[in-house]
C-alpha positions as MATLAB code, in Angstrom:
seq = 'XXXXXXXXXXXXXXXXXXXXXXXXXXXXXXXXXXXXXXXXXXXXXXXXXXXXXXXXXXXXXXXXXXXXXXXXXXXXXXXXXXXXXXXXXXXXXXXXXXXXXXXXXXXXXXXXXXXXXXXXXXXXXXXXXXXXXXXXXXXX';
ca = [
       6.534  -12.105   46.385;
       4.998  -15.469   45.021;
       1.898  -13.544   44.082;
       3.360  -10.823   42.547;
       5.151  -13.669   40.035;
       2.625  -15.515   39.349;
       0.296  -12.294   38.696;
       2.767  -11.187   36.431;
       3.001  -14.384   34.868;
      -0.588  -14.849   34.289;
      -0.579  -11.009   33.064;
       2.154  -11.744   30.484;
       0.197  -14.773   29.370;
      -2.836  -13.019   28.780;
      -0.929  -10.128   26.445;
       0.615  -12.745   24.800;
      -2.664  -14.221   23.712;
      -4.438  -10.646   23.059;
      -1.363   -9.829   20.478;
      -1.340  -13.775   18.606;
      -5.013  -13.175   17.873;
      -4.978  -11.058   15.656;
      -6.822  -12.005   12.281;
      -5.086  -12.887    9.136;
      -6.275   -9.904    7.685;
      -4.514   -8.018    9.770;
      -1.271  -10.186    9.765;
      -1.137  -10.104    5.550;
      -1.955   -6.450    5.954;
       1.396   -5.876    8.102;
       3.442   -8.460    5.555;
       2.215   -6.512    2.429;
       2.816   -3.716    4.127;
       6.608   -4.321    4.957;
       6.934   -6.162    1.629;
       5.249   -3.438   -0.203;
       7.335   -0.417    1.373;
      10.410   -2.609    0.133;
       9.180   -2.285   -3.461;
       8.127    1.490   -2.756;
      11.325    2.377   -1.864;
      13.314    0.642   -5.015;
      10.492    1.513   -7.832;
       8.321    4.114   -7.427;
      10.132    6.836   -4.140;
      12.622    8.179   -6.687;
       9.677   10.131   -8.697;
       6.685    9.825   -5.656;
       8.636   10.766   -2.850;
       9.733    9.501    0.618;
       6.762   10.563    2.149;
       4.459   10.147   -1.328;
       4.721   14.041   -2.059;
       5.347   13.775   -5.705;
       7.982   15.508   -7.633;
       6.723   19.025   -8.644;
       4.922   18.769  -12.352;
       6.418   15.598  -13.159;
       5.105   13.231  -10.399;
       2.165   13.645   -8.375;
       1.566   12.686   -4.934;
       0.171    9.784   -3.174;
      -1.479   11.716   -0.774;
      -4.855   12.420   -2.120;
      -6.873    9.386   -0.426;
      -9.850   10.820   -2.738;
      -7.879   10.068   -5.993;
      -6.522    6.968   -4.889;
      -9.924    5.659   -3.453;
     -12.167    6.588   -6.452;
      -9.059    4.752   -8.848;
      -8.723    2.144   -6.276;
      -9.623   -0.511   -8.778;
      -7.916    0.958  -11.912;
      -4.316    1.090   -9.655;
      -2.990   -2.090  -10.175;
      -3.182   -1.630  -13.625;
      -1.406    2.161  -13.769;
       1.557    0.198  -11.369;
       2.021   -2.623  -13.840;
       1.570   -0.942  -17.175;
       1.887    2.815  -16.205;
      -0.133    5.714  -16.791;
      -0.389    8.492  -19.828;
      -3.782    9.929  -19.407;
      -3.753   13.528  -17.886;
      -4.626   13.141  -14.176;
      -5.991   16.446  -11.812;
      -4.785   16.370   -8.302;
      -4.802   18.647   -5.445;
      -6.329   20.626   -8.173;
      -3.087   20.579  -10.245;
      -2.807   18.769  -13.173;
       0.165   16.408  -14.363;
       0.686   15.267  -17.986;
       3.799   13.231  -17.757;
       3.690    9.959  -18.963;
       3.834    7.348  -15.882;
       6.374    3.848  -16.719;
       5.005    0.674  -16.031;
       6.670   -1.703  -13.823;
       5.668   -5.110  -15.915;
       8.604   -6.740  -14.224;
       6.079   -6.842  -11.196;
       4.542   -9.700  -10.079;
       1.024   -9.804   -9.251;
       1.576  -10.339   -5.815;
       4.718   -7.542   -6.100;
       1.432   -4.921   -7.391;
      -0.560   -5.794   -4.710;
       1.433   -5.004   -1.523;
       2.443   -1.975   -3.138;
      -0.765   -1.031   -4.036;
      -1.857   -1.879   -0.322;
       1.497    0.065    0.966;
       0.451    3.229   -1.410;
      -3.386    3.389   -0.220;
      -2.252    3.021    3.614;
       0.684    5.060    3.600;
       0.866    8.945    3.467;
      -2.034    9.486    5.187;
      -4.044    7.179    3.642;
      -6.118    4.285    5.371;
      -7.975    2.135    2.797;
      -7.602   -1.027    4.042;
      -6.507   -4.315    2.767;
      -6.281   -5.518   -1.148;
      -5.600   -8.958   -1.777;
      -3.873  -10.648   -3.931;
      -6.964  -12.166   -5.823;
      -8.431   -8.928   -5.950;
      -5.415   -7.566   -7.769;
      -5.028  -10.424  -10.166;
      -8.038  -10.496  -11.179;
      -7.812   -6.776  -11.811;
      -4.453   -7.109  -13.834;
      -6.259   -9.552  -16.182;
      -9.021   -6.513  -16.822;
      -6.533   -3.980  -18.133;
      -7.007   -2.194  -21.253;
];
């Protein structure tokens, strides 16, 4: 019986050291992601979607990882200042004029941004908050 408790012991310790080292890539990945879901859910679910499927002509969805990779750097911007450019999706096209959320905070666009591009099927990675700032001050 000893054995078995201190085999299960030493078992438990090792687990517990596998799971606290993970990287800090990986733990801002999981905050953003939380934080970022948060912000989802309040701003942008009531026109994307629940599960980022858009909103017939008037919305599109967040699930075309093509789109949202080959924008990657230009989606910060459409998030803070919004979108009215025509944009083809899924081969359908929507025309209507995207608000900006300029009440955001940089760090508020970025873990969106990183819950958007890893959510719905997506799996781009992480987007810092560096990255995004210094792609907020490069809007036109």
């Amino acid at each position: 019986m000893r054995k078995f408790i201190i085999h299960s012991i030493l078992i438990c310790s090792v687990i517990a050291i596998i799971i606290s080292c993970q990287n800090q890539e990986t733990i801002d990945l999981q905050n953003y992601m939380s934080n970022g879901k948060d912000i989802y859910k309040a701003k942008c679910q009531n026109c994307h979607g629940e599960n980022g499927e858009g909103l017939g002509q008037l919305a599109p969805p967040l699930t075309d990882s093509v789109f949202l990779k080959t924008n990657k750097a230009r989606l910060a911007c459409i998030i803070k200042n919004g979108a009215s450019e025509t944009l083809v999706i899924h081969d359908k096209t929507y025309q209507e004029k995207m608000p900006g959320f300029p009440e955001l905070a940089d760090i508020d666009v970025a873990q969106v941004m990183v819950y958007v591009t890893n959510s719905f099927g997506n799996k781009q990675g992480f987007v810092s908050y560096d990255q995004v700032s210094t792609q907020l001050q490069n809007c036109k």
